[in-house]
C-alpha positions in Angstrom: 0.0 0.0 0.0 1.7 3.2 -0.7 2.6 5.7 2.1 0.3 8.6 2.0 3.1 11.0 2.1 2.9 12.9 -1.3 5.7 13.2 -3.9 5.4 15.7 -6.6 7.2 14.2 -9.9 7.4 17.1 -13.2 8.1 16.8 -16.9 10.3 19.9 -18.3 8.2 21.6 -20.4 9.3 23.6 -23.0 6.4 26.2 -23.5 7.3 27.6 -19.6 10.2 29.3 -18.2 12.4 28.5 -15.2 10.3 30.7 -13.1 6.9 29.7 -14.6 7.7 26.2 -13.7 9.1 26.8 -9.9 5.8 29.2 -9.4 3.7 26.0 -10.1 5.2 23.5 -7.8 5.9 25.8 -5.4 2.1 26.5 -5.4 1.2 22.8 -4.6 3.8 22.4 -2.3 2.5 24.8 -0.1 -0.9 23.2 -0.1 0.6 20.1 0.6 3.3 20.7 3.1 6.9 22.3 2.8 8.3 19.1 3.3 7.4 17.6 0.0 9.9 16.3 -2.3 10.0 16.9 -5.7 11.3 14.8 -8.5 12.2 15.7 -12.2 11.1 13.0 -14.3 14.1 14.0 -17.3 16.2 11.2 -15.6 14.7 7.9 -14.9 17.2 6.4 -12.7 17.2 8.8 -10.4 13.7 9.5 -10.4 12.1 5.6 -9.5 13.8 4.9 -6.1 12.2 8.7 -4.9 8.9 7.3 -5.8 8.2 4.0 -5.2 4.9 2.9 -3.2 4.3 6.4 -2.7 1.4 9.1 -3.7 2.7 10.8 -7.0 0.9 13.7 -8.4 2.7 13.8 -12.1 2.4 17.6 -13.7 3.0 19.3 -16.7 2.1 21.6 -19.4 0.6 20.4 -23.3 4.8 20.0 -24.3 5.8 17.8 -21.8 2.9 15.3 -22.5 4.7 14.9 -25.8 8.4 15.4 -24.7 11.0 12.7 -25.0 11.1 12.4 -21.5 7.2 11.7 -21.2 7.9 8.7 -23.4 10.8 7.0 -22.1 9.7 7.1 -18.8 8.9 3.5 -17.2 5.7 4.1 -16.2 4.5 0.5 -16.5 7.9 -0.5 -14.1 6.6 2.6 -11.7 2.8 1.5 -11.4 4.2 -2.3 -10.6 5.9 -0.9 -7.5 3.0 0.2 -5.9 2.7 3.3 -6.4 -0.8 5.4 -7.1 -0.4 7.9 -9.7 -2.2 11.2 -10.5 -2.1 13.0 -13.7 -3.0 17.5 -13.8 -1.8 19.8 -15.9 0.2 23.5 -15.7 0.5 25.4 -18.4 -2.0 27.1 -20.8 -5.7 26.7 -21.2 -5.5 23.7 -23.2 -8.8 24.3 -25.4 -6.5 26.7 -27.5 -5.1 23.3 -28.3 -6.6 21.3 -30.9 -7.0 18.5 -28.9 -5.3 16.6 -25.8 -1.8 15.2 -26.8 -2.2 11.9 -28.2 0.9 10.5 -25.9 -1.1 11.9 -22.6 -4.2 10.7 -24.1 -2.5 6.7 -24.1 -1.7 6.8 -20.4 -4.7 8.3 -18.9 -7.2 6.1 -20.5 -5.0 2.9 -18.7 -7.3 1.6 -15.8 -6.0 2.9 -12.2 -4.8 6.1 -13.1 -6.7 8.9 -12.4 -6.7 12.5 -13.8 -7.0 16.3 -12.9 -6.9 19.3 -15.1 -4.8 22.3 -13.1 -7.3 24.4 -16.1 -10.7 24.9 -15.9 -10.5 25.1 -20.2 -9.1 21.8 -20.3 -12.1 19.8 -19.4 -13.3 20.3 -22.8 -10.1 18.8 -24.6 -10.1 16.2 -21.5 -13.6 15.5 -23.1 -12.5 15.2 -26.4 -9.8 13.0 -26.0 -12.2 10.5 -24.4 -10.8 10.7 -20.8 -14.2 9.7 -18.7 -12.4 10.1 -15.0 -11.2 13.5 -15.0 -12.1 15.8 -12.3 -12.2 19.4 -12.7 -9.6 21.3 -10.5 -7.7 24.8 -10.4 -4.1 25.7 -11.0 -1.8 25.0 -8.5 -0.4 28.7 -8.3 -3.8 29.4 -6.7 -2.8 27.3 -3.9 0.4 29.9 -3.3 1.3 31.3 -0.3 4.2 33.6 -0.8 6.4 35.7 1.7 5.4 39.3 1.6 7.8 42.2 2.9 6.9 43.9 5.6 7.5 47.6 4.9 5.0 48.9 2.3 5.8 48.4 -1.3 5.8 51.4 -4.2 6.7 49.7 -7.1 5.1 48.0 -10.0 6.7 44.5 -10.8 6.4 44.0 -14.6 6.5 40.6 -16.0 7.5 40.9 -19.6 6.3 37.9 -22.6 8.2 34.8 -23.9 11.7 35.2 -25.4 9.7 33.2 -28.5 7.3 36.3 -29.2 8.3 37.9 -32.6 10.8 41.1 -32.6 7.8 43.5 -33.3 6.2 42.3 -29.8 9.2 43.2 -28.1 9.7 47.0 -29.7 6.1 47.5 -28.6 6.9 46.2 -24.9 10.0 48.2 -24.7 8.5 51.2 -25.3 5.6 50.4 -23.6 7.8 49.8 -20.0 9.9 52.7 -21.0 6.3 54.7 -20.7 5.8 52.4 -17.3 8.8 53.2 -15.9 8.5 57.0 -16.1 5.4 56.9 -14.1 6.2 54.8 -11.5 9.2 52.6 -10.2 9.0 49.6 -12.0 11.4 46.3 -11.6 11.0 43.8 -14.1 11.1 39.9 -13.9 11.9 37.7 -16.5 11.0 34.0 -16.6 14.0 32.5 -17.9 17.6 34.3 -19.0 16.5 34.4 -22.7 14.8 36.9 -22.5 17.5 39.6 -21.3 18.9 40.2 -24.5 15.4 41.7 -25.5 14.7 44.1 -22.5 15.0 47.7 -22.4 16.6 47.7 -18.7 20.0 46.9 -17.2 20.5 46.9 -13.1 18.1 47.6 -10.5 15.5 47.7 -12.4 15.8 44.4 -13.4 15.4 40.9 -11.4 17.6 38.1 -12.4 16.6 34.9 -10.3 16.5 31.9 -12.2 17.5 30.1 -9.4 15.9 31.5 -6.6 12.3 32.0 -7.9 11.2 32.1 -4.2 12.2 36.0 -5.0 9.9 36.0 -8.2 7.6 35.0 -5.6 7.6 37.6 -2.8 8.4 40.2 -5.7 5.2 39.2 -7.3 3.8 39.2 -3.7 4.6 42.6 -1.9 4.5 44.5 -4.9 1.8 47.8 -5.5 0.0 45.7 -8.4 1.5 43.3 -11.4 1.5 44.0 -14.9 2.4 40.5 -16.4 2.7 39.2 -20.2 2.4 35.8 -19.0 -0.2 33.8 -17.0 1.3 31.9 -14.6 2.6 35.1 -12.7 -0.5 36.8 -13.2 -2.6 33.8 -11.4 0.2 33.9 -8.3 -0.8 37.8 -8.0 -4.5 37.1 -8.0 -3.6 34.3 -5.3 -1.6 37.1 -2.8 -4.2 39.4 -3.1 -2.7 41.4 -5.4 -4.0 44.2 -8.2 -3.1 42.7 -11.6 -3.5 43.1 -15.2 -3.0 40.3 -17.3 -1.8 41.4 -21.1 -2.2 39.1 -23.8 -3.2 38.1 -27.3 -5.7 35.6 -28.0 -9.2 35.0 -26.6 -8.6 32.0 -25.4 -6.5 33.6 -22.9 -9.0 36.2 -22.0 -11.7 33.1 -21.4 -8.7 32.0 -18.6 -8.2 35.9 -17.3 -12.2 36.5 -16.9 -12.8 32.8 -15.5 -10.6 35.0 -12.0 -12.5 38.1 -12.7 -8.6 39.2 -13.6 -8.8 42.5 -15.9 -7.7 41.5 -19.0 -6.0 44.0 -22.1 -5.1 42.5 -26.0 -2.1 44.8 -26.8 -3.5 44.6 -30.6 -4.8 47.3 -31.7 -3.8 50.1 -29.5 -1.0 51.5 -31.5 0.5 54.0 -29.1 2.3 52.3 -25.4 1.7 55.4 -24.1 -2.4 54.1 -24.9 -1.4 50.9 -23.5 -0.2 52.0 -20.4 -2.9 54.1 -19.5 -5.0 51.3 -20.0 -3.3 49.2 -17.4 -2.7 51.7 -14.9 -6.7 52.4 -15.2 -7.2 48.8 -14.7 -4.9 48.7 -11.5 -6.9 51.5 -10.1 -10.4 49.8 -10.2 -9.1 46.4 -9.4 -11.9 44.1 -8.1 -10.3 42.7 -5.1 -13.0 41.4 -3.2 -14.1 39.4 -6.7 -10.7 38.1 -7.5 -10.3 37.1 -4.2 -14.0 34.9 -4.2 -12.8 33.1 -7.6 -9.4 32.0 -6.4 -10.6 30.8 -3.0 -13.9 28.8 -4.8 -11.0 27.4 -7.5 -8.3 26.5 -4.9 -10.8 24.9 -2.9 -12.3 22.5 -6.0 -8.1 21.9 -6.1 -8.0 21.2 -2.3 -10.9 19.0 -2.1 -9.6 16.9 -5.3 -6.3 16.3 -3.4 -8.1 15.3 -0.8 -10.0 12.5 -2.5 -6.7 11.4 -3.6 -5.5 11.0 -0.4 -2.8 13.4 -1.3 -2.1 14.2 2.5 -0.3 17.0 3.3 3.2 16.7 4.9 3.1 18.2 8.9 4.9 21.0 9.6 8.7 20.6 10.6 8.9 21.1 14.0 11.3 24.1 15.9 11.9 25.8 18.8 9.3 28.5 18.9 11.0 30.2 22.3 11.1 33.9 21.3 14.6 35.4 20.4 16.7 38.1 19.7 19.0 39.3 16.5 21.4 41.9 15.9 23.0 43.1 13.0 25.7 46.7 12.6 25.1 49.4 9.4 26.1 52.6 8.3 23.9 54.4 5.7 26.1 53.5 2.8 25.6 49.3 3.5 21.7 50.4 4.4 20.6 47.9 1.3 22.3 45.3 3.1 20.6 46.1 6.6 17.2 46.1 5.2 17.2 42.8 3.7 18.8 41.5 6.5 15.9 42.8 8.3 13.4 41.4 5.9 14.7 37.7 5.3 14.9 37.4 9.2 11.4 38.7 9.1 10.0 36.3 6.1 11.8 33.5 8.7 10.7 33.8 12.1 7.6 36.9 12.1 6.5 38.1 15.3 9.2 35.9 17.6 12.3 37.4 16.8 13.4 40.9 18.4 15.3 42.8 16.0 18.4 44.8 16.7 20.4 47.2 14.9 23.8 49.2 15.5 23.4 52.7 13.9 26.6 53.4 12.6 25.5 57.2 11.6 22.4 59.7 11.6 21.3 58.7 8.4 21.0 55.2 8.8 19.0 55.7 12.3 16.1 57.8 10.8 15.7 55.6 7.8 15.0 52.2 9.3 12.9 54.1 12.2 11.1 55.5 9.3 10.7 52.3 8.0 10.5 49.8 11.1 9.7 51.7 13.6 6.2 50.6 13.8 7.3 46.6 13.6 9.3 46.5 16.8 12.7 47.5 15.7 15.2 48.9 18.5 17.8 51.0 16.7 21.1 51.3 19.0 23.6 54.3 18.7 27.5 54.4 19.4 26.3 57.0 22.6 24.4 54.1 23.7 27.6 52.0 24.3 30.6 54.5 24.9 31.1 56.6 27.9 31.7 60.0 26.8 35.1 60.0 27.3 35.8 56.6 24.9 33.3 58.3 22.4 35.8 60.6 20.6 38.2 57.7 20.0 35.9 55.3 18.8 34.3 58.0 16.7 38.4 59.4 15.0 38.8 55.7 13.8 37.5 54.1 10.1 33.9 53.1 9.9 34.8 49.3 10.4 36.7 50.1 13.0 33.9 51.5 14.5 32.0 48.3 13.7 34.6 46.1 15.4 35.4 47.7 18.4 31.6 48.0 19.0 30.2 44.8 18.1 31.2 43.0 22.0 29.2 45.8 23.5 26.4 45.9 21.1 25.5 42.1 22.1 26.1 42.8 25.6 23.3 45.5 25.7 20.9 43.5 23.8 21.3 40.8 26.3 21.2 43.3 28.9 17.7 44.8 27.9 15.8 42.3 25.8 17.4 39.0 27.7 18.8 35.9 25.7 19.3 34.3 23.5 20.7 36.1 20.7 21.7 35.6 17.4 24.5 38.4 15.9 24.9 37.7 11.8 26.7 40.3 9.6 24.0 42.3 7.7 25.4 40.5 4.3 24.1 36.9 5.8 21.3 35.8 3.5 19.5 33.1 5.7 17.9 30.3 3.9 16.6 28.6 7.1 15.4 30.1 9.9 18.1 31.7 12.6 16.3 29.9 15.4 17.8 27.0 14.5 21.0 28.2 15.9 18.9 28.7 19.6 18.6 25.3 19.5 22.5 24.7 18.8 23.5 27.1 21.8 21.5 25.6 24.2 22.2 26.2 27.8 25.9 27.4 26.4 27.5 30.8 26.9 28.7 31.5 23.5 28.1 29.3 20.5 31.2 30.1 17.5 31.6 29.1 13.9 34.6 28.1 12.6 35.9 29.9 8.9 36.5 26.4 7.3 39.3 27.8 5.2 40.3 26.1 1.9 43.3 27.6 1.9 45.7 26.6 5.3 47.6 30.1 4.9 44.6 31.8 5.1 42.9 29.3 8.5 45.9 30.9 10.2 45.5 34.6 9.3 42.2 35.1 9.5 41.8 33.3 12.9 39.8 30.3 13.8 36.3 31.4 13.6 33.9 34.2 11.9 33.6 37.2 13.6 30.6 38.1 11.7 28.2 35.3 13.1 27.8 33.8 17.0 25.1 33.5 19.1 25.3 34.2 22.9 23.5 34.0 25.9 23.3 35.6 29.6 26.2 33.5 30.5 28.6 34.9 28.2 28.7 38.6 29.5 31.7 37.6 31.0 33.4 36.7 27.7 31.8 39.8 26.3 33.4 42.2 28.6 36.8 40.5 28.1 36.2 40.6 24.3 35.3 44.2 24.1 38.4 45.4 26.2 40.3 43.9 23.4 38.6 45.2 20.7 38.7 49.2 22.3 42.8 48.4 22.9 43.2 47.7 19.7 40.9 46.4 16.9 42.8 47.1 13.4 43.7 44.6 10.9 47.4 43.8 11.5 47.5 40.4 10.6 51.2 40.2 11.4 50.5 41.6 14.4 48.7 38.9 15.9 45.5 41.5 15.3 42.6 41.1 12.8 40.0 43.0 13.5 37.8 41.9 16.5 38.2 38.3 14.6 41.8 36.7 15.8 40.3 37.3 19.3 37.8 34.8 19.1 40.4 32.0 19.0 40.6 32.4 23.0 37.7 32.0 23.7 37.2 28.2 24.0 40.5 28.4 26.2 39.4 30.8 29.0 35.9 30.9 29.4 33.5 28.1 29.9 30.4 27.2 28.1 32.0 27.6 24.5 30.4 26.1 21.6 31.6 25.0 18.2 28.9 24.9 15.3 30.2 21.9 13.6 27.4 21.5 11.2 28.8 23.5 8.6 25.5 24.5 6.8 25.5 27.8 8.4 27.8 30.7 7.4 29.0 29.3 4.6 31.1 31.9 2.5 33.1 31.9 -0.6 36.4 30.7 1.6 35.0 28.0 2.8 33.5 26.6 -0.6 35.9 23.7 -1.3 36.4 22.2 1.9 32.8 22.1 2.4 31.8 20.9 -0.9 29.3 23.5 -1.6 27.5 22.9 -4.9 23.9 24.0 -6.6 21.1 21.7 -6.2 20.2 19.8 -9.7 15.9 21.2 -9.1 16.8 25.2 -10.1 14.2 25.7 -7.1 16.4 23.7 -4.1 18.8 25.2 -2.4 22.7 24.9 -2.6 23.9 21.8 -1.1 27.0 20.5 0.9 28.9 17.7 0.2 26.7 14.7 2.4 23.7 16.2 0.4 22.2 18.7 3.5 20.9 22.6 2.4 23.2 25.1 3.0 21.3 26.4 6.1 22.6 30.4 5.6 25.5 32.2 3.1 28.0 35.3 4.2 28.0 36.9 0.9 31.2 38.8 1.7 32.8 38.5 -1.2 31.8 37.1 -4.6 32.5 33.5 -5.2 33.1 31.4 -8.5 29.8 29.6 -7.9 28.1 32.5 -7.6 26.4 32.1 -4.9 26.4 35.3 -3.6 23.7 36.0 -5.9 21.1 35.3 -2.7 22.0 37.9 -1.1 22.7 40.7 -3.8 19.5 39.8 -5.6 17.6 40.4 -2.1 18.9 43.4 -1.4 18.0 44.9 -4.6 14.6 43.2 -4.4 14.0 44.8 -1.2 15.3 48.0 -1.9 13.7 48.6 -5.2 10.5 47.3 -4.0 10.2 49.7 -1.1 11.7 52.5 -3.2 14.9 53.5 -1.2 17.4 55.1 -3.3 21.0 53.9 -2.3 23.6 57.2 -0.8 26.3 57.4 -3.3 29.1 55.1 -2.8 26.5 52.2 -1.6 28.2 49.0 -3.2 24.0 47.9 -4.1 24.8 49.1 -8.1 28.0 47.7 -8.4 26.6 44.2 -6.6 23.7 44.2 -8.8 25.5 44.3 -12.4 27.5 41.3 -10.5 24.9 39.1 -9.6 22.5 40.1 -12.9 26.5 39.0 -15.1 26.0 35.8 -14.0 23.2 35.3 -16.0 24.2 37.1 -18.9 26.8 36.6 -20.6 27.1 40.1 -22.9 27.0 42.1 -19.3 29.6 40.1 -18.3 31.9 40.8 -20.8 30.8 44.6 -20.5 32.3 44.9 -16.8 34.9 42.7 -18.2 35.9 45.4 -20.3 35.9 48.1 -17.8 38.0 46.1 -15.4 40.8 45.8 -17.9 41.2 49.5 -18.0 43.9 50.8 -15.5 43.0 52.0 -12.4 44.1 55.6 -12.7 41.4 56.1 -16.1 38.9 53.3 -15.5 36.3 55.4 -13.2 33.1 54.7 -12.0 31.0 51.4 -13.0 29.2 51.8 -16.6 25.8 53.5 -15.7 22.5 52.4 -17.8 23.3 54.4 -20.7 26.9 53.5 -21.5 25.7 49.8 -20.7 23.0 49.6 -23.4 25.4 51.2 -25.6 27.3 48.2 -25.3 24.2 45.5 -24.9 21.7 46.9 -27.6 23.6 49.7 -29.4 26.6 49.7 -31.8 28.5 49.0 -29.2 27.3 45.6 -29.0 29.6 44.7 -32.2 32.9 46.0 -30.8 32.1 43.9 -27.6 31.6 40.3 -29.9 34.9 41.5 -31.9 36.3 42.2 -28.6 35.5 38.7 -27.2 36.6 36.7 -30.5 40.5 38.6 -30.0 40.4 37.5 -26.2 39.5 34.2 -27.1 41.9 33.9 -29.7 44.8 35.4 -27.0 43.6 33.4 -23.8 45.9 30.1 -24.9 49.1 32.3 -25.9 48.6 34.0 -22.7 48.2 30.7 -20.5 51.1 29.1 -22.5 53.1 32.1 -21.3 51.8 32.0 -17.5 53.3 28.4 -17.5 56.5 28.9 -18.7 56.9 32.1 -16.3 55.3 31.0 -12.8 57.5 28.4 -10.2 55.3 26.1 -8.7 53.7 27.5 -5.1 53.7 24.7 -2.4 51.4 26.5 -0.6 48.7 26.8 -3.2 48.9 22.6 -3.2 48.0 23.0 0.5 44.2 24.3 -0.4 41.9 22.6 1.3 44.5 19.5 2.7 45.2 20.7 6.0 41.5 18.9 6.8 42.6 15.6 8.9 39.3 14.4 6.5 40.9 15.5 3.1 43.7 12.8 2.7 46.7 14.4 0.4 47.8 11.7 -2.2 51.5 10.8 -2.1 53.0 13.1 -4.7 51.3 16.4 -2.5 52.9 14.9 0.9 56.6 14.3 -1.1 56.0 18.0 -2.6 55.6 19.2 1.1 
């Protein structure tokens, strides 16, 4: 008899993008309990053990019925091994179709297996196709239940159409979000990476998360209302409550739009975006909320009650230490992106049963997030608040991270002080991926709970000290520790790394030494960090929707985006930050790194960016100058520019082997850099690394 515990097993379909895909079964996982796996059904072998004698709810859209994978799947191998299988669909109304695929149509007639149609226009082609036991049910993105941001939003999010839509539909979207844009903040969000080469918009305007579509998610979510050339984001925006216009040829797809009382606009035949956008920002004002809000609920729950009958059970809830908590975090104006989310992932984590701290670095940064978080419970500290007036002056003549590390020891001490234990201190460019109470649980009835740096590289284990500074957690019994720890840091808290000094970071290497109740974090999910990377194994889940992964297969639990890494994980983080910021319209101060870290995370995914700021970083120093802004960068993306930067590439990678050939010839073997990652008693050095040493 299969276990009633539900599996959720997808066919790639080629019709939907990354995001559209994620959105779906993200949708039904939420109805069915966070804790439900999800198979791709691409690879076979990998797929069967996942789903044997289980409950497998099988989606996907009209391709994927007809997809290779579809047909070499052993289905008649997965129904002998006692499994019960159920069949619904994901993608577009399929009675635009001229009939259900015949492939799909083969399987769902075999006895035992029964259907759903995640479209109300389905049932027709269902009908058609001869299917007698389908039920009718909703789309899963109704089911959705996104993270919101707290602080209010002011932007529009715009979802722009398929990369596949003919050049003349993109000229008219351009101008039509360049006509957005200048009447209200606007961030667009793709649904795959094809389609950056077509937008009109470079950096914060833009959203790049093909891998983290939980973002496309609260995006979609918080956001002022949705303008969305695709349906699947459009549906998740009616779901959250959310004023949305859905634009789109076809009436087919108007049948779908109406069917949610969603407003619904053909771009054909209004000429003019400027028309266009009138038209939608008309429709956003008279948005029938109460209306939407009656049709999703009475279509999730015909969804609901068919899971149900399927016995589709929903997973419990994982359980956690609920005990109320408190976390801290340090910021000037300038890293203020970084502080606000920081503020909001801990937020979307724990809600109301975390007490949030931050360390005013300056004026500015104090009226901001009262301005902003006030009203939520924040407590924003000052430097007057922890120095004397006579240590004030020093503290205030040394360099802002000075200021940061000499003041950190005393920071935690007050919030312990006045809000009581535990407490959880995390650099504000952490980007937690679990919740932070989990590290409550670690410390315990402990003192001080520490997290070793991990280095790969053994030079760099000995510099930089033992543990990370820039997360601990600490309770009432480690005031002691903290008053020790802050007298070193006001005697002397520079980076001298030959001087024994690093900050307030060498220091912590004492700790387990002289005080008692000292813990080490040896689960190594949590602050993970671009120097850690190789000894833990770190690598990108194969499901574009998982998170990153150690080596024995757990989620990386939270990242310190400190520094960018080859993997490019500090996307998390920088794609946050911008999320929150240009969501809640701040405007970074000037020298904020948020610009620079946005071009950096959006390169990743694009390759003629990339070699844009490639460019720049090959000028020298003393003429390069700022980052490109938006205009000199769609010079090079859109404009004539685009040709010198191809012409540019081809010479590089013409040059790159001369170059290398040269590097080898020139450079002396470094026995140190054969030391990376070895001096791990659990990373075993072959013999010709232990003769070289």
């Amino acid at each position: 008899m299969p276990s009633t515990r539900p599996v959720l097993a997808h066919i790639d379909d080629s019709d939907l993008g990354a995001i559209d895909r994620a959105l779906v079964l993200m949708g039904l996982r939420d109805a069915l309990g966070q804790g439900t796996p999800i198979v791709a059904l691409d690879d076979p072998e990998r797929a069967l053990p996942a789903l044997v004698k289980r409950n497998v709810l099988v989606l996907s859209g009209d391709e994927g019925w007809e997809s290779a994978s579809f047909r070499r799947f052993p289905w008649d191998k997965l129904s002998e091994s006692g499994c019960r299988i159920v069949v619904a669909g994901l993608s577009a109304p399929w009675a635009a179709k001229e009939g259900f695929p015949a492939a799909a149509g083969d399987f769902l007639t075999r006895p035992g297996v029964r259907v759903g149609a995640a479209e109300p226009p389905s049932l027709r082609a269902l009908s058609a196709a001869g299917v007698s036991t389908a039920v009718p049910a909703a789309s899963p993105v109704l089911l959705s239940r996104p993270t919101r941001l707290v602080s209010g939003a002011r932007a529009l999010v715009l979802v722009p159409p398929s990369h596949e839509s003919g050049a003349s539909t993109w000229r008219s979207y351009r101008a039509f979000a360049s006509v957005l844009r200048a009447r209200s903040p606007v961030i667009e969000i793709p649904c795959g990476t094809r389609e950056l080469g077509d937008l009109g918009t470079v950096g914060e305007g833009l959203l790049v998360v093909p891998r983290h579509p939980e973002m496309a998610r609260t995006a979609i979510a918080s956001a002022r209302g949705v303008v969305s050339f695709r349906w699947i984001p459009a549906q998740l925006a009616a779901a959250a409550g959310v004023p949305c216009v859905f634009v789109a040829d076809g009436e087919a797809w108007g049948e779908a739009a109406r069917d949610l009382a969603l407003p619904w606009i053909s771009p054909r035949g209004i000429e003019d975006p400027a028309g266009l956008a009138r038209s939608v920002i008309s429709a956003l004002e008279t948005f029938p909320r109460a209306e939407v809000a009656r049709r999703v609920d009475e279509n999730g729950r015909v969804l609901v009650d068919f899971l149900r009958s399927q016995k589709l059970v929903p997973a419990g809830p994982r359980g956690s230490d609920r005990r109320r908590f408190q976390a801290g975090t340090i910021s000037d104006s300038r890293y203020l992106p970084f502080a606000l989310g920081w503020l909001e992932n801990l937020l979307a984590h724990e809600g109301d049963s975390v007490g949030l701290h931050v360390l005013a670095l300056d004026p500015a940064a104090k009226a901001e997030l009262l301005a902003r978080y006030g009203a939520s419970g924040l407590t924003v500290h000052e430097l007057t608040d922890l120095w004397t007036p006579a240590e004030l002056p020093e503290i205030l003549g040394r360099p802002i991270a000075e200021r940061a590390f000499s003041s950190k020891p005393r920071f935690v001490a007050r919030i312990l002080e006045q809000a009581g234990g535990p407490v959880v201190y995390a650099d504000s460019d952490v980007y937690f991926l679990e919740p932070a109470r989990d590290l409550v649980s670690a410390l315990g009835d402990g003192a001080l709970l520490l997290f070793p740096h991990w280095n790969d590289d053994f030079p760099a284990a000995r510099r930089d000290g033992l543990f990370n500074a820039g997360m601990l957690a600490a309770g009432e019994p480690a005031l002691d520790f903290l008053g020790w720890w802050g007298a070193r840091c006001l005697d002397d808290c520079r980076v001298a790394v030959h001087e024994g000094v690093v900050g307030d970071q060498a220091y912590l290497d004492f700790a387990p030494a002289l005080f008692d109740g000292v813990k080490i974090y040896r689960g190594g999910d949590h602050d993970v960090a671009r120097w850690n990377l190789a000894t833990l194994g770190v690598r990108f889940s194969e499901a574009w929707w998982e998170p990153p992964r150690l080596a024995d297969g757990r989620a990386v639990a939270s990242y310190h985006a400190a520094f960018a890494d080859g993997l490019g994980l500090f996307g998390m983080k920088y794609a946050w930050d911008q999320l929150v910021t240009g969501l809640t319209g701040f405007h970074p101060p000037r020298g904020s790194p948020l610009p620079g870290n946005t071009l950096a995370q959006q390169a990743r995914h694009w390759l003629a960016l990339s070699r844009c700021l490639r460019g720049w970083r090959a000028v020298p120093s003393p003429w390069r100058g700022a980052p490109p802004g938006p205009a000199a960068l769609a010079f090079f993306l859109r404009g004539p520019g685009r040709i010198a930067l191809g012409w540019a590439a081809a010479v590089s990678r013409w040059a790159r082997p001369l170059a290398s050939s040269r590097r080898q010839l020139q450079t002396r073997p470094w026995p140190q850099a054969q030391r990376q990652a070895l001096w791990l008693a659990q990373v075993p050095a072959s013999p010709r690394r232990r003769a070289a040493r």
